[in-house]
Structure formats: structure tokens, C-alpha cells
N, CA and C of each residue as an Amber inpcrd file, in Angstrom:
protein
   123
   4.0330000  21.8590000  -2.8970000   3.4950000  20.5700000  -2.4850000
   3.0140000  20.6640000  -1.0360000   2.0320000  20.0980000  -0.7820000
   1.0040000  20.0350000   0.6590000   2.2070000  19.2610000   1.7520000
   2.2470000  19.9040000   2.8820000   3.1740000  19.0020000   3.5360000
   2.3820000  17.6050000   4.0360000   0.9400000  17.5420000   3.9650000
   0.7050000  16.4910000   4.5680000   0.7790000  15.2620000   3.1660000
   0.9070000  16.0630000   2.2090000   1.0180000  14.9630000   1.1060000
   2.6430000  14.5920000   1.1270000   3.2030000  15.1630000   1.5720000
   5.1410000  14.6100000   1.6540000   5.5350000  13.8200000   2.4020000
   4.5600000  14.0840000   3.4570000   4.3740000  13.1130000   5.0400000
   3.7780000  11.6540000   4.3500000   2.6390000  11.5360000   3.7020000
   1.9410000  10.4050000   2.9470000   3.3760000   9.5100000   2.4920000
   3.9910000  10.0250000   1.1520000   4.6060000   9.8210000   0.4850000
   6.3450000   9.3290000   1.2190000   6.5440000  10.0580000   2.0340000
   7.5120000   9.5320000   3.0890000   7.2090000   8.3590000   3.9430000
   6.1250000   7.9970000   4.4140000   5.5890000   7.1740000   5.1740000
   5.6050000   5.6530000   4.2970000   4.7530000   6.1470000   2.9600000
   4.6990000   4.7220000   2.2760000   6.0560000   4.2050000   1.4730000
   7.2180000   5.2610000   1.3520000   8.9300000   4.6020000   1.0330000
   9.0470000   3.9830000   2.6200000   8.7050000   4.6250000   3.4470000
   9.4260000   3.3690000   4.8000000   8.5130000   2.5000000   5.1900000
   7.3760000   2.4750000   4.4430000   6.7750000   1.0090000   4.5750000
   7.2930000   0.4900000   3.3640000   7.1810000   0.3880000   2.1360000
   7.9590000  -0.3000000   1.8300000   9.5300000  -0.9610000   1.6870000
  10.2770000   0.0660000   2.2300000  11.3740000  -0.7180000   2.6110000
  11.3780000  -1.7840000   3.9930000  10.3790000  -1.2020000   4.4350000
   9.9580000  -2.1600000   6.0690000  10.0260000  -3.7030000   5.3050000
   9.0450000  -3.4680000   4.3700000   8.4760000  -4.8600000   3.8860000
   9.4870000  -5.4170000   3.2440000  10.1630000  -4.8530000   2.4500000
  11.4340000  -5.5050000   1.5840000  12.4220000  -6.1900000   2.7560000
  13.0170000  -5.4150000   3.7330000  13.6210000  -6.0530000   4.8840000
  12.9710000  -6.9770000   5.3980000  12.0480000  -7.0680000   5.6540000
  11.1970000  -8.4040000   6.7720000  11.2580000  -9.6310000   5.3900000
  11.3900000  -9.5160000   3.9560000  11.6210000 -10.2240000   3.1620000
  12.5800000 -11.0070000   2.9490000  14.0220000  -9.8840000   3.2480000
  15.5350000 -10.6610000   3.0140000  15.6160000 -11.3720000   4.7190000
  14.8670000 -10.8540000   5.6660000  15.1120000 -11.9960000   7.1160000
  14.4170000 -13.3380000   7.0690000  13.9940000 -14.0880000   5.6250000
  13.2030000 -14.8620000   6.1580000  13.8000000 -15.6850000   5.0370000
  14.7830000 -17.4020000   5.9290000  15.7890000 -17.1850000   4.6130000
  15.0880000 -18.1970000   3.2660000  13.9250000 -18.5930000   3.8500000
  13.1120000 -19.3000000   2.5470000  13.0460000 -18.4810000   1.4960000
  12.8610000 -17.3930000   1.5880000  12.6080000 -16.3040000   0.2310000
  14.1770000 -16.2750000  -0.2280000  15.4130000 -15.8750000   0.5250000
  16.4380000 -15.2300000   0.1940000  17.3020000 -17.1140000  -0.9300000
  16.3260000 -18.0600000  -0.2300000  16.5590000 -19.6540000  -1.3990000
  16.0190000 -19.3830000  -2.4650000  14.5820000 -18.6420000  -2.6110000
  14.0260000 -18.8040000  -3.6830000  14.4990000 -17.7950000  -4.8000000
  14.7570000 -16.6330000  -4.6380000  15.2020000 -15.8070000  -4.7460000
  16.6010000 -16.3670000  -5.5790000  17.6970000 -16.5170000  -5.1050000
  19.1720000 -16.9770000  -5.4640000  19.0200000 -18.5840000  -6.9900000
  17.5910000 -19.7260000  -6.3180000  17.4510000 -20.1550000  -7.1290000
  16.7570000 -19.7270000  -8.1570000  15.5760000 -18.4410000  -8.5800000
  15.3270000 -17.4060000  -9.6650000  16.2520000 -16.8320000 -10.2750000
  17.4920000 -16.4650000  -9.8940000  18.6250000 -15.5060000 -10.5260000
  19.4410000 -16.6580000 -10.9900000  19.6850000 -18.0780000 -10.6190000
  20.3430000 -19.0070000 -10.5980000  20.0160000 -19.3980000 -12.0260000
  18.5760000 -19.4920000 -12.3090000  17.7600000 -20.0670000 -13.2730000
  17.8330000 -19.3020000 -14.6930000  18.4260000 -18.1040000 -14.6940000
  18.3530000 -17.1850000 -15.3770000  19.8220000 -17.4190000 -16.2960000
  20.7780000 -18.1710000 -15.8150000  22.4040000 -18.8480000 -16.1920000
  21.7710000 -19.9630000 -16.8110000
């Protein structure tokens, strides 16, 4: 495997965990969220 393709592929898992975190800090989502799983009972 190309190292600059591992570098790619490493880069876009810590952007998306970037994005998942900036998700659970914002606590309107972490309401909507709890009332989706809520809804599911």
C-alpha cells in the first residue's frame, strides 16, 4: 500500500471522529439523539 494513500485514509478516520465529537458537545443533538433511542421503547 502507497504510504501517501495510508496518510489519506488516516487523516479522513480523524476527521471523522473530529466531527462525531463536535456532535456529542452540542447538547441539542445529544436531546435529540436520547429522544430517537427513547422512541424506539
Amino acid at each position: 500500500m502507497n504510504k501517501a494513500y495510508k496518510i489519506l485514509i488516516y487523516a479522513g478516520a480523524v476527521g471523522v471522529l473530529l466531527a462525531v465529537f463536535t456532535l456529542y458537545t452540542r447538547p441539542e443533538f445529544l436531546f435529540t439523539l436520547a429522544n430517537q433511542v427513547w422512541a424506539c421503547f
